[in-house]
C-alpha positions as CSV (number, residue, x, y, z in Angstrom):
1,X,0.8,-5.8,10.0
2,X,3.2,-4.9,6.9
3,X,3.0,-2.0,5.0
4,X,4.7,-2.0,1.2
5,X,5.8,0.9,-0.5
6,X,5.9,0.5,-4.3
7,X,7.5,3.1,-6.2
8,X,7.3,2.8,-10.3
9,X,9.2,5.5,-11.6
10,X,7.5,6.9,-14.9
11,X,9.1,9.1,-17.7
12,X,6.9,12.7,-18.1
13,X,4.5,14.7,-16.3
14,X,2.1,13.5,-13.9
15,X,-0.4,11.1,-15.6
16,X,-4.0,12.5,-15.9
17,X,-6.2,12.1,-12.8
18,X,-9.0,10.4,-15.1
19,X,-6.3,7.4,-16.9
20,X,-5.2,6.9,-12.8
21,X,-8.5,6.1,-11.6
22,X,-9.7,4.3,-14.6
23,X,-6.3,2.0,-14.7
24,X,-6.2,1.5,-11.2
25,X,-10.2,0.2,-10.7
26,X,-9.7,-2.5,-13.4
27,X,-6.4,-3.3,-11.5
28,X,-8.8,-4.4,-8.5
29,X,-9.8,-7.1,-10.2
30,X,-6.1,-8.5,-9.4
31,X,-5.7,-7.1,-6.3
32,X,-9.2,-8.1,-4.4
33,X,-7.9,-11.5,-4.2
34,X,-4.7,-11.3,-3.0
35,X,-4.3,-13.0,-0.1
36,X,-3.6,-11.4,3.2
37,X,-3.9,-7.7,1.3
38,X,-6.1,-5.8,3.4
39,X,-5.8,-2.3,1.9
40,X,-4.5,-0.8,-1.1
41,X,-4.2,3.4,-2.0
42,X,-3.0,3.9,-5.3
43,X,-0.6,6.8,-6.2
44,X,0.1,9.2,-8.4
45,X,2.9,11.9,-8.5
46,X,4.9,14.0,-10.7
47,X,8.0,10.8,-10.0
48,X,5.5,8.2,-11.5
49,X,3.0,6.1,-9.6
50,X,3.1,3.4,-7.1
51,X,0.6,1.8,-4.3
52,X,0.7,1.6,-0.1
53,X,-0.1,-2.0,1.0
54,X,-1.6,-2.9,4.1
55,X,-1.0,-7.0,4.4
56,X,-2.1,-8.9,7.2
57,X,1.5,-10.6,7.4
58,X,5.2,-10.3,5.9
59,X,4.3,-14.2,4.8
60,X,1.3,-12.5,2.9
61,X,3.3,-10.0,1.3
62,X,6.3,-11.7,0.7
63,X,4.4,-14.4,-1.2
64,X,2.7,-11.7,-3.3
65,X,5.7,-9.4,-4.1
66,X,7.6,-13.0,-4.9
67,X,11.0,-13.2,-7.2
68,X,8.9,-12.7,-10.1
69,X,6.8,-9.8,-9.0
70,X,9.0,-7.2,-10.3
71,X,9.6,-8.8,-13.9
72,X,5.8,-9.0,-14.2
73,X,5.3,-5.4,-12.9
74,X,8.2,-4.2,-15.6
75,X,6.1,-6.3,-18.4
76,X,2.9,-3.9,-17.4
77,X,4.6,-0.8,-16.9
78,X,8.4,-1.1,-19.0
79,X,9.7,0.1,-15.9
80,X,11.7,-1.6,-12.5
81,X,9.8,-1.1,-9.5
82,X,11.2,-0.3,-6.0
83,X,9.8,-2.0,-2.9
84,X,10.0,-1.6,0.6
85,X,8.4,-3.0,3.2
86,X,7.8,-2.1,6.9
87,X,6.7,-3.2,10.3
88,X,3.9,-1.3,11.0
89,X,3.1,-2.0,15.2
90,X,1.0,1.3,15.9
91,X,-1.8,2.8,13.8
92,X,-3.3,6.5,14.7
93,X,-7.2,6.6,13.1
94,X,-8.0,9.9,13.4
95,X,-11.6,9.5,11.5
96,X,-12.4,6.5,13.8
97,X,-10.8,8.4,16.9
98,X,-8.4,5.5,18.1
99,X,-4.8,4.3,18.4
100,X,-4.1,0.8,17.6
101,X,-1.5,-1.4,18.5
102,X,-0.6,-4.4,16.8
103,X,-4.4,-4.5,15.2
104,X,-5.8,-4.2,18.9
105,X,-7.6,-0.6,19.9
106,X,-5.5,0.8,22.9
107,X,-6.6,3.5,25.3
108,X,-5.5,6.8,23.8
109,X,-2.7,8.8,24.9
110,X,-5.1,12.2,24.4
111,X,-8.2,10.4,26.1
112,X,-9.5,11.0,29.5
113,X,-6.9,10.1,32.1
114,X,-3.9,10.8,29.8
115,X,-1.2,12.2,31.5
């Protein structure tokens, strides 16, 4: 799994909770196709605003956040996003009560028989 960071660094104070959710659930009419994209959260800060992504694959992400990805993002926002991404091998669920590893449930170090 790959996780993305996207940073968009906005002039100003923190955007208004309402605009944020309102601007980001018509934006889900791009992102619920985007192949491989498993999960989205959407951000909002007092730095600007930005998204986590949860692909299935670096060949997912990489395809989505392509060499034009950036100019297009800049055309929405008149700002240069930042993007990182990340291996991400291990996954704590604390509302499901499970480690996973590499997708797959493992036994949990604080289950019974943990050392």
């Amino acid at each position: 799994m790959i996780i993305a960071i996207v940073k968009i660094p906005l002039p100003g104070p923190k955007r208004p909770g309402a605009e944020v959710i309102r601007q980001s659930l018509e934006s889900t009419r791009i992102f619920h196709e985007v192949k491989g994209l498993r999960r989205k959260y959407y951000l909002n800060g007092e730095a600007g605003g930005g998204g986590i992504y949860e692909f299935a694959s670096r060949a997912d992400a990489e395809a989505w956040f392509n060499a034009g990805w950036a100019d297009w993002m800049e055309g929405r926002f008149g700002v240069r996003p930042t993007l990182e991404l990340y291996e991400n091998p291990v996954v704590l669920d604390n509302v499901a009560g499970e480690a996973r590893v590499n997708g797959a449930p493992v036994p949990p170090p604080w289950g019974e028989g943990a050392s």
